[in-house]
N, CA, C and O atoms as a GROMACS GRO file, in nm:
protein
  588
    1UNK      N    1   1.040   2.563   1.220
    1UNK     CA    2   0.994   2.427   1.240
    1UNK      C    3   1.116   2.336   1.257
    1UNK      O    4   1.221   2.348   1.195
    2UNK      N    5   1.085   2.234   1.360
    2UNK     CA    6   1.206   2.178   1.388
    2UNK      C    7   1.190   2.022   1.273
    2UNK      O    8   1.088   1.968   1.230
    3UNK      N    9   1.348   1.982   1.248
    3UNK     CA   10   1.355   1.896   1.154
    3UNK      C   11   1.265   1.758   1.169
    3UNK      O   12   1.226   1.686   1.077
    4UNK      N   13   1.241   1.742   1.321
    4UNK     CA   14   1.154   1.592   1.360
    4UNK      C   15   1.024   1.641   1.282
    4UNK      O   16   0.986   1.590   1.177
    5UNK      N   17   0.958   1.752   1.351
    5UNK     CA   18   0.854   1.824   1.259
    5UNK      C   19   0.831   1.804   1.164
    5UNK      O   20   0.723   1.750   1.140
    6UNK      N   21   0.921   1.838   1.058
    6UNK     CA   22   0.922   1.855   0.881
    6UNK      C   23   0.912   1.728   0.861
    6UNK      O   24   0.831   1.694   0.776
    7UNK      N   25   0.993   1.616   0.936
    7UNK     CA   26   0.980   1.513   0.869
    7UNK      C   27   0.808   1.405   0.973
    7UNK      O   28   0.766   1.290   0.955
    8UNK      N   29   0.773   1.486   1.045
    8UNK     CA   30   0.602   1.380   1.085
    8UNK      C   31   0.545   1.435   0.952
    8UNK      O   32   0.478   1.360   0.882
    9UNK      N   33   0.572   1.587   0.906
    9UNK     CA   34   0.459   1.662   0.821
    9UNK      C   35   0.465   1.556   0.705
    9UNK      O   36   0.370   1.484   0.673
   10UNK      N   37   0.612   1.555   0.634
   10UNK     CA   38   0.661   1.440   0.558
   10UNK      C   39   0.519   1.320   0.557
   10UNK      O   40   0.423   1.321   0.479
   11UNK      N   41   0.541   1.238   0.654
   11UNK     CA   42   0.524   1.142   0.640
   11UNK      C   43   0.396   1.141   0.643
   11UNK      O   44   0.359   1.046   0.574
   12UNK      N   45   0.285   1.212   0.700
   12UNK     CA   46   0.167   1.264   0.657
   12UNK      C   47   0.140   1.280   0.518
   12UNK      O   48   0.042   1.226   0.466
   13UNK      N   49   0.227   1.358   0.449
   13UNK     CA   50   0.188   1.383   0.328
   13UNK      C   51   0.177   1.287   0.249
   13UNK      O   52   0.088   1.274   0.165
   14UNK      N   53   0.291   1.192   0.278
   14UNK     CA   54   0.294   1.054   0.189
   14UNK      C   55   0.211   0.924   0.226
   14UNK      O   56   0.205   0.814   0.170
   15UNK      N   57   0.156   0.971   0.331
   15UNK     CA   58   0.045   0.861   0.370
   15UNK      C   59  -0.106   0.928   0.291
   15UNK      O   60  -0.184   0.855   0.230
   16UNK      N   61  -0.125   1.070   0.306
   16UNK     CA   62  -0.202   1.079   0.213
   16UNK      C   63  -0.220   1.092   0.048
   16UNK      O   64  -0.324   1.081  -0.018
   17UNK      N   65  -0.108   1.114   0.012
   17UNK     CA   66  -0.085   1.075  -0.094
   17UNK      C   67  -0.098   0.930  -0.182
   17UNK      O   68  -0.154   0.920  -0.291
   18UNK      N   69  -0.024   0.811  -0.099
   18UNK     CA   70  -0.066   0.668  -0.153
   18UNK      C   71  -0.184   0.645  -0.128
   18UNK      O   72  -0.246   0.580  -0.212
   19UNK      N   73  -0.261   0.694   0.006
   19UNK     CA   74  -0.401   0.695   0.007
   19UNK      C   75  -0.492   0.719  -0.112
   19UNK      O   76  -0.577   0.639  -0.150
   20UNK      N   77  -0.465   0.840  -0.171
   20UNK     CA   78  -0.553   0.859  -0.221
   20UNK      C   79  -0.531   0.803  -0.359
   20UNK      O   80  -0.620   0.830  -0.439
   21UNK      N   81  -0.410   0.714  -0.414
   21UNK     CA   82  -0.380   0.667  -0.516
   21UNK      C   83  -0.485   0.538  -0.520
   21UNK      O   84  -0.558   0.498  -0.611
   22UNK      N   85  -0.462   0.483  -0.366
   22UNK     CA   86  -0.546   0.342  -0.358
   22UNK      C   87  -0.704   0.369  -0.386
   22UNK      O   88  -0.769   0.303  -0.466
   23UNK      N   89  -0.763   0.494  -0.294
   23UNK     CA   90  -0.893   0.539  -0.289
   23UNK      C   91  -0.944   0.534  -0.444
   23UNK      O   92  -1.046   0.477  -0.482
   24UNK      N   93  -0.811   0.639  -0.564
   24UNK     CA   94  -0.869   0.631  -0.672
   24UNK      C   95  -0.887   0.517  -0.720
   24UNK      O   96  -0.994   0.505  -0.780
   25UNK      N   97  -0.804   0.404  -0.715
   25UNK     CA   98  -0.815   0.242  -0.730
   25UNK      C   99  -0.902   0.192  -0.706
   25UNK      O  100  -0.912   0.099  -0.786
   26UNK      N  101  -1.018   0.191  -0.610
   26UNK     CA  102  -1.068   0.076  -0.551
   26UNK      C  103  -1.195   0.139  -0.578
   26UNK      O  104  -1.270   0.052  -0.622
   27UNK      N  105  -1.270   0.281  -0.570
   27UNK     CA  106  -1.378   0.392  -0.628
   27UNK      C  107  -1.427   0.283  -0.717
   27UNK      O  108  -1.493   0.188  -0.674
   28UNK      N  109  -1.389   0.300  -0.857
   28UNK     CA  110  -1.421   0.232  -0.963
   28UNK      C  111  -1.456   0.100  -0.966
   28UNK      O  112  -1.537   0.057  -1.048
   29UNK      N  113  -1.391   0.016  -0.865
   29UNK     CA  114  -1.442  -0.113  -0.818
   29UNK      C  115  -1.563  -0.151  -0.796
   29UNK      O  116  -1.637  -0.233  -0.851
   30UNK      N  117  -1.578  -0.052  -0.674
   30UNK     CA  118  -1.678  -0.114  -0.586
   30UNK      C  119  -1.816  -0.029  -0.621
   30UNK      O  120  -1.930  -0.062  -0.586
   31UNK      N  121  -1.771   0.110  -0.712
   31UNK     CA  122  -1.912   0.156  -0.759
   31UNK      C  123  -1.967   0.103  -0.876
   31UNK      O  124  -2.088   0.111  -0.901
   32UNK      N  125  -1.854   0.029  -0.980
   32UNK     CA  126  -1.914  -0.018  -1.092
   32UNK      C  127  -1.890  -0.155  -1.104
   32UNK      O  128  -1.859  -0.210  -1.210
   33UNK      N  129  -1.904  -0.209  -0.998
   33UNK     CA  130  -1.910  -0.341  -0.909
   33UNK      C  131  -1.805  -0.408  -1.076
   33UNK      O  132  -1.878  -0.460  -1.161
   34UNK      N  133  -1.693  -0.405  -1.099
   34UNK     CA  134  -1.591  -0.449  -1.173
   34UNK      C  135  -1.561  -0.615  -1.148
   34UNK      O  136  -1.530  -0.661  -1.038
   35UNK      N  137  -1.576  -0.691  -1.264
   35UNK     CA  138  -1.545  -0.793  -1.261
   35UNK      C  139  -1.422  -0.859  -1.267
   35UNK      O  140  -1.362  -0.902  -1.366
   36UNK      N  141  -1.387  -0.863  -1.135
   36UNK     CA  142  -1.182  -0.786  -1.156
   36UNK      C  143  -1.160  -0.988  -1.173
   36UNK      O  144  -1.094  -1.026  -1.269
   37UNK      N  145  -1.191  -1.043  -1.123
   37UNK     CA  146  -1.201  -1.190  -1.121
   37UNK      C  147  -1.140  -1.249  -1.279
   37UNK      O  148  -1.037  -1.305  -1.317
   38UNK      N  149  -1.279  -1.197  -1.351
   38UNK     CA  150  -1.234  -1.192  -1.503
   38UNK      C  151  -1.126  -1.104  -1.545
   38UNK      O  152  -1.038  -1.151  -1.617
   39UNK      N  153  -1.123  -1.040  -1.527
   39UNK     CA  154  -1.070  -0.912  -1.614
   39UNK      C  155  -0.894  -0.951  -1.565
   39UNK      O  156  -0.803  -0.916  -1.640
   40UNK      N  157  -0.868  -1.013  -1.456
   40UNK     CA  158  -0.750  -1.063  -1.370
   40UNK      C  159  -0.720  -1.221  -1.497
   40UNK      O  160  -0.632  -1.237  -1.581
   41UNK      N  161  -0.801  -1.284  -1.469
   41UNK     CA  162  -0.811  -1.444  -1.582
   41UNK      C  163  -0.748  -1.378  -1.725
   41UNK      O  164  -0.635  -1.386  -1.773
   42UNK      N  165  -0.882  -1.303  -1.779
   42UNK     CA  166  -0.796  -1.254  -1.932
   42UNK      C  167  -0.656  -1.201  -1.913
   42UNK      O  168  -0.581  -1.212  -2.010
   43UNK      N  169  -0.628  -1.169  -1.848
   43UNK     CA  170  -0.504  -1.061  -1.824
   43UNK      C  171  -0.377  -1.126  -1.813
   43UNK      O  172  -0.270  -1.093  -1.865
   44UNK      N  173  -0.416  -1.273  -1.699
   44UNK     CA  174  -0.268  -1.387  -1.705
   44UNK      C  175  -0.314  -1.485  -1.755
   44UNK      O  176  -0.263  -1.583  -1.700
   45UNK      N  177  -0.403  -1.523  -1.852
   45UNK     CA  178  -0.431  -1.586  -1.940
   45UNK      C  179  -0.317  -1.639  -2.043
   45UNK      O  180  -0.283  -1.561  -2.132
   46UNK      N  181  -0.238  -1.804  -2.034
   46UNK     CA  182  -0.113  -1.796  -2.126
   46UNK      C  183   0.001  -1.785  -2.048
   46UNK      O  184   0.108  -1.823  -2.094
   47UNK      N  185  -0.010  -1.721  -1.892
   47UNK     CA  186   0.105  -1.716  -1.838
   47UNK      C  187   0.088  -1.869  -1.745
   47UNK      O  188   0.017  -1.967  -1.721
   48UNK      N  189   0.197  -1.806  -1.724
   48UNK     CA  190   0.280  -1.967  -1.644
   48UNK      C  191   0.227  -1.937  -1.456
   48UNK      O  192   0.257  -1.997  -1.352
   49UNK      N  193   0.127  -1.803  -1.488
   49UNK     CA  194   0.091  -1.788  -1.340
   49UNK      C  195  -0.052  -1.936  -1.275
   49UNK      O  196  -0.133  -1.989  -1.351
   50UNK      N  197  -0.041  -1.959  -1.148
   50UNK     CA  198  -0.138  -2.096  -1.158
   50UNK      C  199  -0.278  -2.050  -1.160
   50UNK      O  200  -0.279  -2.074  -1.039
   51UNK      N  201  -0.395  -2.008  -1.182
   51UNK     CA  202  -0.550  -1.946  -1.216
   51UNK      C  203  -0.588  -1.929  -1.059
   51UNK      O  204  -0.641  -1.835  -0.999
   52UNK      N  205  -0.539  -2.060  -1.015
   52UNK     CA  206  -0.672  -2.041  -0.854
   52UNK      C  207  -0.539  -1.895  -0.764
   52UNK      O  208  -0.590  -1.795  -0.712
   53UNK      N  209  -0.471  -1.902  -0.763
   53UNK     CA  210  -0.364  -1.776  -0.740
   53UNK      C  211  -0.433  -1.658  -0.804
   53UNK      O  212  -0.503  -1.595  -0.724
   54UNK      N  213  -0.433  -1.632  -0.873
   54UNK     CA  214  -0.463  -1.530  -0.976
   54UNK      C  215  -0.592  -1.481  -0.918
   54UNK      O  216  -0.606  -1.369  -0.869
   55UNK      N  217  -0.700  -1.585  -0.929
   55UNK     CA  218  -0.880  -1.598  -0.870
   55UNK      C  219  -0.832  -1.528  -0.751
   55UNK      O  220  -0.888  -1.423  -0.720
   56UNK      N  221  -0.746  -1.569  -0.688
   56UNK     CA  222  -0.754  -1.551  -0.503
   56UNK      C  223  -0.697  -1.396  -0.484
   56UNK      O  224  -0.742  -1.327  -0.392
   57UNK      N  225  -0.585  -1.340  -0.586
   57UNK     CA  226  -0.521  -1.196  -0.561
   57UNK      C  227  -0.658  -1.138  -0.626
   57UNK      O  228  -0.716  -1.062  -0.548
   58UNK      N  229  -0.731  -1.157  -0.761
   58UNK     CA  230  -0.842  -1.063  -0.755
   58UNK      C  231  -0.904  -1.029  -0.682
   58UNK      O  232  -0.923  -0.907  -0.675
   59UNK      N  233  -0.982  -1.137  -0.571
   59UNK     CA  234  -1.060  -1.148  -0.487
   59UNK      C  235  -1.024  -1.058  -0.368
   59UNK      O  236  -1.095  -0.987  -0.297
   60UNK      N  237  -0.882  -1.084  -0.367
   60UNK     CA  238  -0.814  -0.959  -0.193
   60UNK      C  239  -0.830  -0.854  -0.244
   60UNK      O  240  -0.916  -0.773  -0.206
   61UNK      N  241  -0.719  -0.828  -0.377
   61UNK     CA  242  -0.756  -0.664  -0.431
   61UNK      C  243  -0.824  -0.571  -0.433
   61UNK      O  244  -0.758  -0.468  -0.447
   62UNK      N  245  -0.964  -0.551  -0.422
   62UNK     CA  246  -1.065  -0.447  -0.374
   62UNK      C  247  -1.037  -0.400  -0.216
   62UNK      O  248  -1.034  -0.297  -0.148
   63UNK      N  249  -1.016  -0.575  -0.198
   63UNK     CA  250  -1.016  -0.549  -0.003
   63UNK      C  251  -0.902  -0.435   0.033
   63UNK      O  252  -0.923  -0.320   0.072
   64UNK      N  253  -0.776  -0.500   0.009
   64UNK     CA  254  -0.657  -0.477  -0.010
   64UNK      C  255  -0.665  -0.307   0.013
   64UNK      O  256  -0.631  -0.224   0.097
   65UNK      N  257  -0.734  -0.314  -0.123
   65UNK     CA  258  -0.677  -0.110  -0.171
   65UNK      C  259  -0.778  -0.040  -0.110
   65UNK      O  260  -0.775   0.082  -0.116
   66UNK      N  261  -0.887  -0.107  -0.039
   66UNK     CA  262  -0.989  -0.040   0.063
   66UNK      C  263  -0.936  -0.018   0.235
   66UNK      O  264  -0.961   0.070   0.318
   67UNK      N  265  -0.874  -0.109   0.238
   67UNK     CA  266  -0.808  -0.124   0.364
   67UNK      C  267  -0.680  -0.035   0.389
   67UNK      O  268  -0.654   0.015   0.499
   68UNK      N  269  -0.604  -0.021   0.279
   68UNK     CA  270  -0.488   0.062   0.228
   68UNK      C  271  -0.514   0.200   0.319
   68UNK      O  272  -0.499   0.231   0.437
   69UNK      N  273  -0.560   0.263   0.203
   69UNK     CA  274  -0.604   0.396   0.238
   69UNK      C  275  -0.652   0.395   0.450
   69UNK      O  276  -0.596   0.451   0.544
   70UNK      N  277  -0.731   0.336   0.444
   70UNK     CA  278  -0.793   0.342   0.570
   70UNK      C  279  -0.649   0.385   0.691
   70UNK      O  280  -0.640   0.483   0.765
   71UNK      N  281  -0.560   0.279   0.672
   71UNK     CA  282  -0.478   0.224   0.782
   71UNK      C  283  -0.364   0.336   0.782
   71UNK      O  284  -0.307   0.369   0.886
   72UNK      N  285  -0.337   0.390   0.655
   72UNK     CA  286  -0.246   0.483   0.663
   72UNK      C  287  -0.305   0.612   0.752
   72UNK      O  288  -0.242   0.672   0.838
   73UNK      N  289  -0.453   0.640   0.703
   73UNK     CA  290  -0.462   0.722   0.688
   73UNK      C  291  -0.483   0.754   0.836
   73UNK      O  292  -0.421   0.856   0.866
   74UNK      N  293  -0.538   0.710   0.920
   74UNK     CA  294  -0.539   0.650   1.079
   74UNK      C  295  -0.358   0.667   1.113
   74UNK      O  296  -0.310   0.751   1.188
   75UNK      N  297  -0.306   0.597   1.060
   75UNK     CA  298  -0.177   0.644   1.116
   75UNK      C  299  -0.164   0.461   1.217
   75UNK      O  300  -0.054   0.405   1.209
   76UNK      N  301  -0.250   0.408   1.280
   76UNK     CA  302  -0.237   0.266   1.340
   76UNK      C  303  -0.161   0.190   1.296
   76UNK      O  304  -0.182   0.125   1.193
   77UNK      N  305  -0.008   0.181   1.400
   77UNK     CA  306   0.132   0.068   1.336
   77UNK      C  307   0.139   0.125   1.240
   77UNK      O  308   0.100   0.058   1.144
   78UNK      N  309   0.180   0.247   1.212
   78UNK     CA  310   0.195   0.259   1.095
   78UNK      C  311   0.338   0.227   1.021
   78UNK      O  312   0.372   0.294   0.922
   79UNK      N  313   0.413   0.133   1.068
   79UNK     CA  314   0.485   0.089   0.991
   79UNK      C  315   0.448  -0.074   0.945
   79UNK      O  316   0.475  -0.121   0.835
   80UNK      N  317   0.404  -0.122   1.018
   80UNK     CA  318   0.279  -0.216   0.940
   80UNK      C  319   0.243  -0.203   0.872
   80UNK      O  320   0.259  -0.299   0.796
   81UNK      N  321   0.144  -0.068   0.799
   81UNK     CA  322   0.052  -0.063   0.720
   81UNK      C  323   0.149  -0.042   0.614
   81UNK      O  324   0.143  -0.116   0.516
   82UNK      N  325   0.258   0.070   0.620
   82UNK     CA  326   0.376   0.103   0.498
   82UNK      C  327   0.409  -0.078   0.448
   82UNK      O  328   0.382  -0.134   0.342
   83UNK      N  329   0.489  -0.139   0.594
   83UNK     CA  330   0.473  -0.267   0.546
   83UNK      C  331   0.376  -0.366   0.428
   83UNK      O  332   0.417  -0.427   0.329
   84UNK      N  333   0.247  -0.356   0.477
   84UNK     CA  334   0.146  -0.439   0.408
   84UNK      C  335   0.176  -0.390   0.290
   84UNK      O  336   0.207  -0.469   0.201
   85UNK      N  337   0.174  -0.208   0.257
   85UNK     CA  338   0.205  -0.159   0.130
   85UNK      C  339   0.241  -0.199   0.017
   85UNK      O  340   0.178  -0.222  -0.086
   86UNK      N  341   0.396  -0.210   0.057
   86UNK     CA  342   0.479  -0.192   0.006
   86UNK      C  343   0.451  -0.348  -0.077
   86UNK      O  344   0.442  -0.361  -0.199
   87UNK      N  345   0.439  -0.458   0.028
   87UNK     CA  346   0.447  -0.580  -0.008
   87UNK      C  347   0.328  -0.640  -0.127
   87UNK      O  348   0.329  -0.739  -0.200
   88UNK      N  349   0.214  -0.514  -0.105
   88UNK     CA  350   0.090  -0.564  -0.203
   88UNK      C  351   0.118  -0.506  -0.346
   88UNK      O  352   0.086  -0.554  -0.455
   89UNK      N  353   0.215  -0.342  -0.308
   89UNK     CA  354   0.270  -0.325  -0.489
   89UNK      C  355   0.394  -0.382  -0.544
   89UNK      O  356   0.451  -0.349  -0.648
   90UNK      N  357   0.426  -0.474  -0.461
   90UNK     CA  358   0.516  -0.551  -0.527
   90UNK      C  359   0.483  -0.680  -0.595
   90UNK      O  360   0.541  -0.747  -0.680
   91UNK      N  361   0.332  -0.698  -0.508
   91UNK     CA  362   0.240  -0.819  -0.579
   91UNK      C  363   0.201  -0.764  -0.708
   91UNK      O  364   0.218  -0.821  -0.816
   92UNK      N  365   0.147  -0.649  -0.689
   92UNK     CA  366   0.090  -0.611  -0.844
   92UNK      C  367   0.196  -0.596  -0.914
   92UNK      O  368   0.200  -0.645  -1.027
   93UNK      N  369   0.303  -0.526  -0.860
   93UNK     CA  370   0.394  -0.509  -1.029
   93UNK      C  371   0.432  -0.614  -1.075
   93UNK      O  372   0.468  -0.603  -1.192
   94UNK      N  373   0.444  -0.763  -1.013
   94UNK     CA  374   0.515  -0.870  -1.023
   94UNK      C  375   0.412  -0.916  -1.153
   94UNK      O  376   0.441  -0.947  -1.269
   95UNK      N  377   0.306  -0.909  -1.096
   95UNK     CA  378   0.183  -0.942  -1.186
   95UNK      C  379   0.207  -0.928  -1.307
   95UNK      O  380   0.231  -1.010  -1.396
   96UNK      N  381   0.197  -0.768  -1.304
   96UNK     CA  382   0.259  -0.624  -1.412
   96UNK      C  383   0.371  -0.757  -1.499
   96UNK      O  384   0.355  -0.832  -1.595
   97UNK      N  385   0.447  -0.738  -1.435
   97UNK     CA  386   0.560  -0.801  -1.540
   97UNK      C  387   0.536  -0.902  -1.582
   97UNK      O  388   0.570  -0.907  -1.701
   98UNK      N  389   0.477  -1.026  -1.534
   98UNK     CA  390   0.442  -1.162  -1.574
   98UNK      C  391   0.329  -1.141  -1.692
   98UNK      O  392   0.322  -1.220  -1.786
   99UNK      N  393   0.270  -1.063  -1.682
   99UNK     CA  394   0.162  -1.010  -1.811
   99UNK      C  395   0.209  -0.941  -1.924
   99UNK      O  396   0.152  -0.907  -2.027
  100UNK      N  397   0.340  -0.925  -1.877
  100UNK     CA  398   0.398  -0.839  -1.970
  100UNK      C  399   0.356  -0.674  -2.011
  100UNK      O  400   0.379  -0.626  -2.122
  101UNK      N  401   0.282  -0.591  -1.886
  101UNK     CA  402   0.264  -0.507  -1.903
  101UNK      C  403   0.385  -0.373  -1.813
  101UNK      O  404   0.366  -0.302  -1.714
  102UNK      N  405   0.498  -0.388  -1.901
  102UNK     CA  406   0.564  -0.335  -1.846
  102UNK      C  407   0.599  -0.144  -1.768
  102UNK      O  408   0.671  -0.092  -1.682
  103UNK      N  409   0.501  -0.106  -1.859
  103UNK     CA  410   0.453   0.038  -1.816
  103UNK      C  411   0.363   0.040  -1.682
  103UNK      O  412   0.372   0.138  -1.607
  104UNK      N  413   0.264  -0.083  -1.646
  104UNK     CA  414   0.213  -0.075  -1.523
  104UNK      C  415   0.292  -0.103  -1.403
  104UNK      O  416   0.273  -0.066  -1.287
  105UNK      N  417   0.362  -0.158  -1.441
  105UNK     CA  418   0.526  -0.227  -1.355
  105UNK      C  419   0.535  -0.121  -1.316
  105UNK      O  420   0.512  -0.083  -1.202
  106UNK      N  421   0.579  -0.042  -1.430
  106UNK     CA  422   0.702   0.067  -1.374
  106UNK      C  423   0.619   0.162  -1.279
  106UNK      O  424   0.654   0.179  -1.163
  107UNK      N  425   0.538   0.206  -1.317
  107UNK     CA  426   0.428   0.282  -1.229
  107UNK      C  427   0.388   0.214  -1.118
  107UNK      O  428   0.329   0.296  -1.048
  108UNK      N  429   0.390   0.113  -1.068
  108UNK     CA  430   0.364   0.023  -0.885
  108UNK      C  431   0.521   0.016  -0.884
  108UNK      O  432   0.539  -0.018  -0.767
  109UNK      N  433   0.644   0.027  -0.939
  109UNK     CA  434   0.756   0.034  -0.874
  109UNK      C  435   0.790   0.180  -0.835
  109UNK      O  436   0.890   0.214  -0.773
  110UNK      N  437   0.682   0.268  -0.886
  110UNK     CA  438   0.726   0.438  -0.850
  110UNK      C  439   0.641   0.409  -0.738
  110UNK      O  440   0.706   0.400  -0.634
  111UNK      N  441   0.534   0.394  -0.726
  111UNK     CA  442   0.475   0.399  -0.583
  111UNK      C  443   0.541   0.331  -0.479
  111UNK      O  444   0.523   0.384  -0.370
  112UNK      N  445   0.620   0.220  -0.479
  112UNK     CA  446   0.707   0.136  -0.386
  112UNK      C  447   0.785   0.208  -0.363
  112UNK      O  448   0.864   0.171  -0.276
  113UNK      N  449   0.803   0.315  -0.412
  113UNK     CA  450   0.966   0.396  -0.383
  113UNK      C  451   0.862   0.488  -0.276
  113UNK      O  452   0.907   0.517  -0.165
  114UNK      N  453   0.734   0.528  -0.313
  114UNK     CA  454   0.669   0.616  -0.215
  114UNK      C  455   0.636   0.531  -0.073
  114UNK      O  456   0.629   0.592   0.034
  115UNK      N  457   0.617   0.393  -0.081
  115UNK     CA  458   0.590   0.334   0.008
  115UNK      C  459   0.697   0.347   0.099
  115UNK      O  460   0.688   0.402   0.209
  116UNK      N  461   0.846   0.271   0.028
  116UNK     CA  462   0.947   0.275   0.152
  116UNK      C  463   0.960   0.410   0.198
  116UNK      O  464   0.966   0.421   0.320
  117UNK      N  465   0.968   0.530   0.122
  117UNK     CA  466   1.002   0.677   0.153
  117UNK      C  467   0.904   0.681   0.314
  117UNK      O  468   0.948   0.718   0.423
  118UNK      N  469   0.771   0.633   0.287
  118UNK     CA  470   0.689   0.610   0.397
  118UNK      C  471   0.730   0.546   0.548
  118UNK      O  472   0.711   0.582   0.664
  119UNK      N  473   0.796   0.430   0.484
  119UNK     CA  474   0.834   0.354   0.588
  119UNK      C  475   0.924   0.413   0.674
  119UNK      O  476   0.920   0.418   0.797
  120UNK      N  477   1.024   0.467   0.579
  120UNK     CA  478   1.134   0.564   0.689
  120UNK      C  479   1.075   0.667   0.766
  120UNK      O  480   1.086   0.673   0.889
  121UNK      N  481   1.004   0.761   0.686
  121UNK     CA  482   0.965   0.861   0.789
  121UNK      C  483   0.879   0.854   0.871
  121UNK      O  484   0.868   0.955   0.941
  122UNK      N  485   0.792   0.748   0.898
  122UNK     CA  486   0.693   0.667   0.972
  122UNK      C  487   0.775   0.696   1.109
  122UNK      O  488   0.717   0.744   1.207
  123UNK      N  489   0.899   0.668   1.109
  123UNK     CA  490   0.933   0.662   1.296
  123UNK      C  491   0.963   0.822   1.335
  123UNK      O  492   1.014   0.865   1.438
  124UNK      N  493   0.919   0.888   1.228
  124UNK     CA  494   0.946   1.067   1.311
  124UNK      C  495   0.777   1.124   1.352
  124UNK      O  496   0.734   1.213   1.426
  125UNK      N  497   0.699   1.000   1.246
  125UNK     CA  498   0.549   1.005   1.250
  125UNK      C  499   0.451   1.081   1.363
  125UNK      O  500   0.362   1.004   1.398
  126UNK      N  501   0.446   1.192   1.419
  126UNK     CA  502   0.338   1.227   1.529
  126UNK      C  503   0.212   1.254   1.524
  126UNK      O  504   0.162   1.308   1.622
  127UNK      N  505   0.128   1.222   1.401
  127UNK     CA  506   0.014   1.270   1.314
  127UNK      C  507  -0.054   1.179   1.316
  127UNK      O  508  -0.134   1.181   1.223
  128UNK      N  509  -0.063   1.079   1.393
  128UNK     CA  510  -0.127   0.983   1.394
  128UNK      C  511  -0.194   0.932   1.492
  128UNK      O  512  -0.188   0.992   1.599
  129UNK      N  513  -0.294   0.782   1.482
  129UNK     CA  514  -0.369   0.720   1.628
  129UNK      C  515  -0.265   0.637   1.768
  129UNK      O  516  -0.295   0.621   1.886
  130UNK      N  517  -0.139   0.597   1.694
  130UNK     CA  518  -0.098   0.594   1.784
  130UNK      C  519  -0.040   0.739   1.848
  130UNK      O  520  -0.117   0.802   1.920
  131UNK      N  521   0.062   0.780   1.828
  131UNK     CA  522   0.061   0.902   1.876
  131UNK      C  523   0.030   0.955   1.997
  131UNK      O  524   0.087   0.990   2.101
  132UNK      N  525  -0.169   0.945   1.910
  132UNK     CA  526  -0.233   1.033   1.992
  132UNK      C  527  -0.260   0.950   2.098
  132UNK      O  528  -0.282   1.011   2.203
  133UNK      N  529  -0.267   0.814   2.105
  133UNK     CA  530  -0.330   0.714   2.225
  133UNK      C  531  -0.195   0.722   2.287
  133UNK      O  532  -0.218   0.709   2.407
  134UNK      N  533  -0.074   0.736   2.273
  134UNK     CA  534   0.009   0.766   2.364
  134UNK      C  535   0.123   0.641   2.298
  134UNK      O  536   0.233   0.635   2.351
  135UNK      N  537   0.096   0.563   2.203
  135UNK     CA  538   0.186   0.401   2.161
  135UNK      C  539   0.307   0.506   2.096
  135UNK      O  540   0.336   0.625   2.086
  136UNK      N  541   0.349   0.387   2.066
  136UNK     CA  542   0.474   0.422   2.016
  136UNK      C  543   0.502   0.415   1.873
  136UNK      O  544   0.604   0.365   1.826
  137UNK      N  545   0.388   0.476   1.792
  137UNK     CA  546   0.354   0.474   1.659
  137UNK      C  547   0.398   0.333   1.530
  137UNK      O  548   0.470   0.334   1.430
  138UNK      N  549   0.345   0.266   1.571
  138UNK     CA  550   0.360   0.169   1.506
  138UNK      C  551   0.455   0.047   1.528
  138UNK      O  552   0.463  -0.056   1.461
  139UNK      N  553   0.531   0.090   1.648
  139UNK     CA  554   0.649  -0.050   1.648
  139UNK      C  555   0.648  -0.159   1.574
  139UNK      O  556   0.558  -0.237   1.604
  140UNK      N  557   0.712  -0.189   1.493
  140UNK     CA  558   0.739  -0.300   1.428
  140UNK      C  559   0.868  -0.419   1.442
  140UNK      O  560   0.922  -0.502   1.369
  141UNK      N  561   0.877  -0.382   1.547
  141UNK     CA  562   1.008  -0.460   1.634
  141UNK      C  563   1.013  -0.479   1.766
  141UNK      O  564   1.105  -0.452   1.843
  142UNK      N  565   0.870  -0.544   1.795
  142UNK     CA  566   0.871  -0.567   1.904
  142UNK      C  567   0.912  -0.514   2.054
  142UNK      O  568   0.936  -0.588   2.150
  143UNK      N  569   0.914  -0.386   2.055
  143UNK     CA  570   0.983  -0.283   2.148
  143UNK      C  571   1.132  -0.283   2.122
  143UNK      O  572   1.180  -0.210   2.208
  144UNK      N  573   1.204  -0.318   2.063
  144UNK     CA  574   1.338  -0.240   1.998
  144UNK      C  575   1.346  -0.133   1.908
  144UNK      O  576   1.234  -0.105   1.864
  145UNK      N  577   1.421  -0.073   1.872
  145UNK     CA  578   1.470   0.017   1.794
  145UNK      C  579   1.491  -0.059   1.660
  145UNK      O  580   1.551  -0.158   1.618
  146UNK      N  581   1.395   0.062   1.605
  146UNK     CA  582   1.380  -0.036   1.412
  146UNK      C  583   1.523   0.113   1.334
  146UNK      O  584   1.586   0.105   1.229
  147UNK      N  585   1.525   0.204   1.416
  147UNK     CA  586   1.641   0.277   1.343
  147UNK      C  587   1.808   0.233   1.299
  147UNK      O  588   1.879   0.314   1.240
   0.00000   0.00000   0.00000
C-alpha cells in the first residue's frame, strides 16, 4: 500500500472514530429528549459565563453533535467539517474549564488533538463525497494549496 493510501485509510478512520464519539453524545439526547437547557444553567450557574450564551450553546449542542458525525462521515469539505470540529470542542472544553470541571476539559482537549490529526490527513483524504464527485475534497482555501 502506497503511503498517500495509508494515510486516506488514516483519515477515514479518524473521521469515524470522532463520529461515533459525537453519535454516542447526541443518542442520549434526543432519545431521552434531555433537558440540556437546564442541566447547561445548573452547570454555569455562579460563573461569570452570561445565561442567554449558555441558553444559546445548549440549544446548538444536540444540533451540533448530530450534524458532526453526519459531515465527517460523508467526507463533504471535509476540512470544513474537521474545522467546525475542532472549533465546537474547544467550545465545550472552554465551558469544561469555566465550570471547573477539569477532567471533562481534558477529555474534549484529547479529542481536539483527534480533530486536528483529522485536519491534516483530510488533504490525502480519497474516501469521501467529494472525491467521489470528482472536487477537490474539501478545499478550504479557496483553490490554493492549504499544505
Amino acid at each position: 500500500m502506497e503511503a498517500s493510501q495509508e494515510k486516506s485509510w488514516i483519515s477515514l478512520l479518524l473521521r469515524i472514530a470522532v463520529a461515533s464519539l459525537f453519535i454516542g453524545a447526541v443518542v442520549p439526547k434526543f432519545r431521552e429528549g434531555m433537558d440540556l437547557v437546564a442541566a447547561f444553567q445548573g452547570m454555569f450557574q455562579g460563573t461569570w459565563l452570561p445565561m442567554p450564551l449558555v441558553k444559546l450553546h445548549a440549544r446548538l449542542t444536540p444540533w451540533a453533535e448530530l450534524l458532526i458525525p453526519i459531515w465527517l462521515i460523508s467526507g463533504f469539505r471535509l476540512r470544513w467539517a474537521w474545522l467546525f470540529t475542532g472549533l465546537f470542542i474547544i467550545s465545550l472544553a472552554f465551558g469544561m474549564i469555566v465550570a471547573k470541571q477539569g477532567p471533562s476539559a481534558a477529555d474534549n482537549y484529547s479529542y481536539l488533538l483527534l480533530a486536528i490529526a483529522g485536519l491534516y490527513f483530510s488533504r490525502f483524504d480519497t474516501l469521501n463525497v467529494d472525491a467521489i464527485l470528482g472536487g477537490k475534497g474539501g478545499d478550504c482555501c479557496g483553490g490554493t494549496s492549504c499544505h
